[in-house]
C-alpha positions as CSV (number, residue, x, y, z in Angstrom):
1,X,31.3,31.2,0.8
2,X,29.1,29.8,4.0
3,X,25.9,31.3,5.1
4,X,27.4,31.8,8.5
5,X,30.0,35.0,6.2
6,X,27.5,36.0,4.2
7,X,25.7,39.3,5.1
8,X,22.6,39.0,6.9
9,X,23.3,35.2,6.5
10,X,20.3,33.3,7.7
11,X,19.8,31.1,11.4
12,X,22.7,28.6,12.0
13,X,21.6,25.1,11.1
14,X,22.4,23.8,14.7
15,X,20.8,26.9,16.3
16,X,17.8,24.7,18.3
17,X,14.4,25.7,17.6
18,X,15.4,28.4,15.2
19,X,14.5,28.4,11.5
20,X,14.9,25.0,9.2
21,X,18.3,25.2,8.0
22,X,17.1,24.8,4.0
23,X,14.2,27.2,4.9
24,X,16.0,29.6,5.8
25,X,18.7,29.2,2.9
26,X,16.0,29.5,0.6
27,X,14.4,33.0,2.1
28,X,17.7,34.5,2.2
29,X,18.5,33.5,-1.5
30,X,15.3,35.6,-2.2
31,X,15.4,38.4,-0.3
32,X,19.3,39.0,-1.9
33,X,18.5,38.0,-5.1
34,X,20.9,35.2,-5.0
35,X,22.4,32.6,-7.6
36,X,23.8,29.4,-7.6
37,X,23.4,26.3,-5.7
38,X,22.7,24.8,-2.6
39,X,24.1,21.1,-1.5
40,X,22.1,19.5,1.4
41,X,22.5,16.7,3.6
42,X,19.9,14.9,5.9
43,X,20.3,13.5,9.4
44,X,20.2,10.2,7.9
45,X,22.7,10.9,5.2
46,X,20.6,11.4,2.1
47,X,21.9,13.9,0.0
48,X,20.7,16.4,-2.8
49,X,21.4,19.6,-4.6
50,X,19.4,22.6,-5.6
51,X,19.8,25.2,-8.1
52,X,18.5,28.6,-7.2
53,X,18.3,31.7,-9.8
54,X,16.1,34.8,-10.5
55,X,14.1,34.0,-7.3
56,X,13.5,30.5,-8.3
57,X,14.7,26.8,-8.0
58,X,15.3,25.9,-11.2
59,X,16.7,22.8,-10.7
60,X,16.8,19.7,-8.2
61,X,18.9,16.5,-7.5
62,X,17.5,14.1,-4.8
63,X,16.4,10.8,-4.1
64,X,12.7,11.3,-5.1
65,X,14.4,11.7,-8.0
66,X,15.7,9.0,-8.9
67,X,14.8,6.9,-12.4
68,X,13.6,3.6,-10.1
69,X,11.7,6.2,-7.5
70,X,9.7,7.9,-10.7
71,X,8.7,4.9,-12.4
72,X,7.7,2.9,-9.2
73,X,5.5,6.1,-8.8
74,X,4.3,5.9,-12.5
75,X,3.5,2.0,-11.8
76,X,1.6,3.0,-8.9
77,X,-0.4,5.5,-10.2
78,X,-1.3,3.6,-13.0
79,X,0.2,6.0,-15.9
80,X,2.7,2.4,-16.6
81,X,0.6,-0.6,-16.3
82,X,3.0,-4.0,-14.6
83,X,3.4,-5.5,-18.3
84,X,4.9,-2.1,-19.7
85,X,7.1,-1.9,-16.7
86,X,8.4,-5.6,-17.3
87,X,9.1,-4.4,-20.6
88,X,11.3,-1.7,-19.9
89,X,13.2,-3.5,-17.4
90,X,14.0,-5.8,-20.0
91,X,14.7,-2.8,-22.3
92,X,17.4,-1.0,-19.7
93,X,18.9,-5.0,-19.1
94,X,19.4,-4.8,-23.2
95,X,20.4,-1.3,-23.5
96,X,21.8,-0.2,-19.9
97,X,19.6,3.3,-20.2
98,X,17.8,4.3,-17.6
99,X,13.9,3.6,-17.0
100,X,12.6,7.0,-16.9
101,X,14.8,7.8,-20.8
102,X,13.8,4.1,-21.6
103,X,10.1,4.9,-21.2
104,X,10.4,8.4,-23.2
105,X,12.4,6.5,-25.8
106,X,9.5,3.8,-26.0
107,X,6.8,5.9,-26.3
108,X,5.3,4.9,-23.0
109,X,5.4,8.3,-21.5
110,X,5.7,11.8,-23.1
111,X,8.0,14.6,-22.1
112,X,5.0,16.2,-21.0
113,X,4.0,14.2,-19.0
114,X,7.3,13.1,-17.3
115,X,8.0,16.9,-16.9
116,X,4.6,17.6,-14.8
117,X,5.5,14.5,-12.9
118,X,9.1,16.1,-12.0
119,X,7.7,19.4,-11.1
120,X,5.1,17.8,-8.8
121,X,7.6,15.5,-7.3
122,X,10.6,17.9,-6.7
123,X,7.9,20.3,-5.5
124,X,6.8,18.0,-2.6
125,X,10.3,16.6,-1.9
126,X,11.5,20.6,-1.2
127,X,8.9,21.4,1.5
128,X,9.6,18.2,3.1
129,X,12.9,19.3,3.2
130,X,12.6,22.9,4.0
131,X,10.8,22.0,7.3
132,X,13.5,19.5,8.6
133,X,15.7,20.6,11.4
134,X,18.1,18.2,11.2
135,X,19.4,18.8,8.0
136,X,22.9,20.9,7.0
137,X,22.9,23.1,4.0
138,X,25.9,24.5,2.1
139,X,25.6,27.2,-0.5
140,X,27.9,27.4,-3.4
141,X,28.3,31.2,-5.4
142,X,28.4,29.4,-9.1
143,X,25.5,28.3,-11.4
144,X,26.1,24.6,-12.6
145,X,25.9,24.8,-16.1
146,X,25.5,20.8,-16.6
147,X,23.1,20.2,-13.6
148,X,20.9,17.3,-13.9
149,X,17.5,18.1,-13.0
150,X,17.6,22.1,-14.7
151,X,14.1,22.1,-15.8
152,X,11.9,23.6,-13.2
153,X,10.7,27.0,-12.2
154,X,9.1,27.1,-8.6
155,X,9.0,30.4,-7.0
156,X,10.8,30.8,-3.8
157,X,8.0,32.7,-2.4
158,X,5.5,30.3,-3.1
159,X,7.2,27.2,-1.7
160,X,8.3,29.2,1.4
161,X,4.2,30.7,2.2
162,X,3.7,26.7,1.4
163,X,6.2,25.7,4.0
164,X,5.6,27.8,6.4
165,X,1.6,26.9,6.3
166,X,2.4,23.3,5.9
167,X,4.7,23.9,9.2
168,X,1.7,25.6,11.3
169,X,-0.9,22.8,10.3
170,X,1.4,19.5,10.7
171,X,0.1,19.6,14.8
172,X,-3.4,19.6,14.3
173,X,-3.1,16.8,11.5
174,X,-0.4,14.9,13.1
175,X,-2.8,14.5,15.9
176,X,-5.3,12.3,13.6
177,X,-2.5,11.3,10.9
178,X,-0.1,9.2,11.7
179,X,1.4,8.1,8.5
180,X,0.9,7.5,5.2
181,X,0.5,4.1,5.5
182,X,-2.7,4.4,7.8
183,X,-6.3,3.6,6.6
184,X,-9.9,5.4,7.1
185,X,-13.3,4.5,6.8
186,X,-16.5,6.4,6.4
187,X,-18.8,6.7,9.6
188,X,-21.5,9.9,9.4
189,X,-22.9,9.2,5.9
190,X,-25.0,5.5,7.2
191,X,-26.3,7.3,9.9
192,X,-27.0,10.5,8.8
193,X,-30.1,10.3,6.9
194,X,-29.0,14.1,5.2
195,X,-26.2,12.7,3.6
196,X,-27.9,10.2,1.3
197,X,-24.9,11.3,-1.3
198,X,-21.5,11.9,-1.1
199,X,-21.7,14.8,-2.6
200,X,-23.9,16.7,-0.4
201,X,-21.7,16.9,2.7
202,X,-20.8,20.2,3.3
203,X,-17.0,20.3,2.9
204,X,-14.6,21.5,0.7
205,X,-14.3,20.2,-2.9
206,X,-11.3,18.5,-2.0
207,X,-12.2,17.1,1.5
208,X,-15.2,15.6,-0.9
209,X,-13.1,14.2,-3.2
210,X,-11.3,12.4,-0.7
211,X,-14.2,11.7,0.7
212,X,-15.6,9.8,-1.7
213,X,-12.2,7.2,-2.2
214,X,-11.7,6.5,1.9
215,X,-12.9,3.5,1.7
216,X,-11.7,1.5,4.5
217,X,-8.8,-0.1,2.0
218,X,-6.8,2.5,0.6
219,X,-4.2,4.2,3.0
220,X,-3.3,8.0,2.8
221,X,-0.7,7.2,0.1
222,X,-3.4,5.7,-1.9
223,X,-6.0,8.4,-1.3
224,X,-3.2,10.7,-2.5
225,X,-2.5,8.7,-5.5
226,X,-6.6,8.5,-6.3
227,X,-7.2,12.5,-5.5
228,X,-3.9,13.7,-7.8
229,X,-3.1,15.9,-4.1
230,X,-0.3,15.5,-2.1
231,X,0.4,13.5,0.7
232,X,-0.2,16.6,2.9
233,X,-3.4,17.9,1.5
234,X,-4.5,14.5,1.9
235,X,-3.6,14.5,5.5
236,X,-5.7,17.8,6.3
237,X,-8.8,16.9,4.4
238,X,-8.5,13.8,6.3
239,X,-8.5,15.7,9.4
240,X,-11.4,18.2,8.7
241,X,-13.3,14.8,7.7
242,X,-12.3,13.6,11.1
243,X,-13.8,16.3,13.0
244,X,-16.8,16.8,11.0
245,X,-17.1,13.0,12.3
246,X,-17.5,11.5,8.6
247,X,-14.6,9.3,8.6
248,X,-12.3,7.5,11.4
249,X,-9.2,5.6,11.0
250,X,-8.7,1.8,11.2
251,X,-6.3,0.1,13.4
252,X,-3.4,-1.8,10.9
253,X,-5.2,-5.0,12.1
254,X,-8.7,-3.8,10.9
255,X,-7.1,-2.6,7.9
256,X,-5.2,-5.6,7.4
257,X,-8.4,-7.8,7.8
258,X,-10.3,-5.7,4.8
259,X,-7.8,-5.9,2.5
260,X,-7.2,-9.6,3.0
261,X,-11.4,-9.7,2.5
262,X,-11.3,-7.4,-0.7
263,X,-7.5,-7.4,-1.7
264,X,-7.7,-5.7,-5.2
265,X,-9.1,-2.7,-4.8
266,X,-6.4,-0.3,-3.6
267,X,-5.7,2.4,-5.6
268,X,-1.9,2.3,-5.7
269,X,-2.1,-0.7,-7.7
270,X,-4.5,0.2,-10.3
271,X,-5.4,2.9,-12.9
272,X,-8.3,5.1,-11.4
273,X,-8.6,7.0,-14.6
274,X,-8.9,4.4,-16.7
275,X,-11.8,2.7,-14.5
276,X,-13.7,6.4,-14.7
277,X,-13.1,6.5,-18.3
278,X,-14.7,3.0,-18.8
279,X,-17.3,4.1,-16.5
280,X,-18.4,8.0,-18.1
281,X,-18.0,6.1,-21.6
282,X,-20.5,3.4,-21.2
283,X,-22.6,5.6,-19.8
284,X,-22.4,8.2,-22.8
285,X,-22.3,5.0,-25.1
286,X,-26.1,4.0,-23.4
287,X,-27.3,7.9,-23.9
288,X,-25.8,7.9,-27.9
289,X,-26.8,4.8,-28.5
290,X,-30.9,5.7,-27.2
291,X,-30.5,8.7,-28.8
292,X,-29.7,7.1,-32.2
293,X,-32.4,4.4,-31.7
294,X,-34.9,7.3,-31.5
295,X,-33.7,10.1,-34.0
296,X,-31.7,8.6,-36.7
297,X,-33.0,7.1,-39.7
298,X,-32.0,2.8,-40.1
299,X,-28.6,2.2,-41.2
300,X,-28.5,1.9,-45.5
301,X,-28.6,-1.5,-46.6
302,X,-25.2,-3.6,-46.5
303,X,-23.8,-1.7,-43.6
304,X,-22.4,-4.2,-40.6
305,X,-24.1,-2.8,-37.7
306,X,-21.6,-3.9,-35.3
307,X,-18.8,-1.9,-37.4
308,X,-21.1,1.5,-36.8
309,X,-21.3,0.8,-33.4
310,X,-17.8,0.5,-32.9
311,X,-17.0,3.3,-34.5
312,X,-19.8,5.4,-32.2
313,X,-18.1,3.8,-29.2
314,X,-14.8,4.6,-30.0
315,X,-15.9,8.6,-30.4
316,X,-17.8,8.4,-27.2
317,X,-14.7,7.6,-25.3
318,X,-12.5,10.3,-27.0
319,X,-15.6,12.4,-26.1
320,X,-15.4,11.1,-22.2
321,X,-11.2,10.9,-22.3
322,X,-11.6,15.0,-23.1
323,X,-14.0,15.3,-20.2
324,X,-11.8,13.6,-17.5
325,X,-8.4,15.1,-18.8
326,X,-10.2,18.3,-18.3
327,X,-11.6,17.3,-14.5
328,X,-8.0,16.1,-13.5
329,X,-5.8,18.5,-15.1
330,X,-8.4,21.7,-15.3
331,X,-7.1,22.0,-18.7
332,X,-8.0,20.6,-22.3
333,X,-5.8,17.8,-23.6
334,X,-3.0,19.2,-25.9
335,X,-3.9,16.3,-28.5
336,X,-4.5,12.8,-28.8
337,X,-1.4,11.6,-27.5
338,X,-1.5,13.5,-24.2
339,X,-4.7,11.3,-23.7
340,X,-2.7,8.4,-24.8
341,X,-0.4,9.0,-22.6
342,X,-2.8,9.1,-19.6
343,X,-4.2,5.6,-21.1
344,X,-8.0,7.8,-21.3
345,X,-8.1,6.0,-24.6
346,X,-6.4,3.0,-27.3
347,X,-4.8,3.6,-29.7
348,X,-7.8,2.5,-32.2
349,X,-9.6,6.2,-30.9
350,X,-6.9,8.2,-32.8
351,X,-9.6,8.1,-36.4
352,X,-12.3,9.2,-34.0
353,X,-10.2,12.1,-32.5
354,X,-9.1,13.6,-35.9
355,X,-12.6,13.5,-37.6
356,X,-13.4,15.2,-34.5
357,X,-10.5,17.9,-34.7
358,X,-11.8,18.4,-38.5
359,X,-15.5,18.9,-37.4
360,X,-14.3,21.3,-34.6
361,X,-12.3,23.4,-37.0
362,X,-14.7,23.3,-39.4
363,X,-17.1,24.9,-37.2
């Protein structure tokens, strides 16, 4: 079976300037309700394979894929620090599994979080590909039964609305993004004396969010990577910023020049969560700690005073682990090791998080 046979079969992949070949695949497997899967390859030879059922993908093979391409993205986005990824290269040298298994195996990662990582990448690398032209898909009339990556659920008419808006804004932000490699800096908020604070600039939460990382360091990968939004997003916030004259970007020179001055402070190299956590737990560690100077009684005789203020420090960053989980993933944490996982807190906090579980229940 070839989509060129099929009824209603969608636009010919070498038909110029019609519908992206994968695109229109895709809308055609949703408007006849059809299963199986889809093999793809590139211009520049990459190749891939997508399961499709019950309006769905369900499944995806590619090169974003790929063990080495997920756990250089976990390095990068600080969820594996460099010394847990030495490990587990040593680990798949000694046991010849893969890193991504290795790290699940380990303990380093949870299945959790590995499977939102999937989603999120798959998800990007599929709209990519459903707007490229040069690209030649081949449907096959069979469900794989043994596919490799058969653990999603996108809907087909989400990622083609997605597409298809991602298509009609790529001009406007092509036109002030050039890559993700390219650098911004801030430029309205010295001058204007009305925007004292980042947070009063009157933008969308997101624009402000990214806002408040452009630094004249990070690069739109980075700013991606700080933000938890994709590459894309990134882009058109970047361009609304732009336009609203707040930020400009930096020649590779310029850029070059400020990270040489200040080299440690990209984002891509560093855990952003674990620097806010730090942050929102010293400061909840200052209020608890004025707090207890003021209301509680003195400590009972014999009791070390540095023990109790461990132990209050170690609740107060559970407390401000829940409250960033809850900012980045607009959820609560599952349980302690979800915010292990997200290295929010050590693995000393896990006392603190269960007498807090008991005092919750027992409300």
């Amino acid at each position: 079976m070839t989509w060129d046979h099929a009824p209603e079969s969608p636009a010919s992949p070498t038909r110029q300037g019609g519908t992206p070949p994968l695109f229109a695949a895709l809308q055609w497997a949703l408007q006849h309700q059809w299963r199986g899967h889809i093999a793809y390859e590139t211009g520049d030879g990459s190749r891939g394979t997508i399961q499709v059922a019950d309006g769905r993908v369900t499944g995806v093979e590619c090169d974003d894929l790929a063990p080495a391409r997920l756990l250089d993205l976990m390095r990068r986005a600080g969820i594996l620090d460099d010394r847990q990824v030495a490990r587990l290269e040593r680990y798949t040298r000694k046991t010849g599994m893969d890193p991504v298994s290795a790290a699940l195996e380990t303990g380093m990662i949870s299945r959790a979080t590995l499977a939102a990582l999937r989603e999120a990448t798959a998800r990007e690398a599929l709209l990519r590909l459903m707007l490229e032209r040069d690209l030649r898909a081949n449907p096959v009339q069979q469900e794989s039964p043994g596919f490799p990556g058969r653990d999603l659920s996108l809907p087909l008419p989400f990622l083609l609305k997605e597409a298809h808006r991602r298509h009609q804004e790529a001009p406007a932000i092509r036109q002030v993004v050039t890559g993700p490699d390219q650098v911004f800096v801030r430029t309205g908020a010295g001058r204007n004396p009305d925007l004292r604070r980042w947070e009063d600039i009157q933008v969308s939460p997101a624009e402000r969010q990214i806002f408040f990382f452009v630094d004249g360091r990070r690069s739109v990968e980075d700013l991606a990577l700080a933000t938890c939004q994709s590459i894309h997003e990134v882009g058109r916030g970047l361009a609304a910023l732009h336009a609203a004259g707040l930020v400009q970007s930096l020649t590779p020179r310029e850029a070059a020049r400020r990270r040489t001055r200040d080299p440690g402070t990209s984002a891509g190299r560093s855990s952003l969560l674990r620097l806010a956590a730090m942050t929102l737990a010293l400061a909840l560690a200052i209020v608890g700690l004025r707090g207890a100077s003021q209301m509680t009684p003195p400590a009972p005789r014999g009791t070390d005073d540095f023990l109790l203020l461990l132990r209050q420090a170690s609740d107060l960053r559970v407390q401000a682990a829940g409250c960033l989980f809850r900012m980045r993933e607009g959820r609560p944490p599952a349980d302690f090791e979800e915010l292990l996982d997200h290295r929010l807190v050590v693995p000393g906090d896990r006392r603190a998080a269960t007498m807090r579980d008991v005092l919750q229940e027992a409300r």
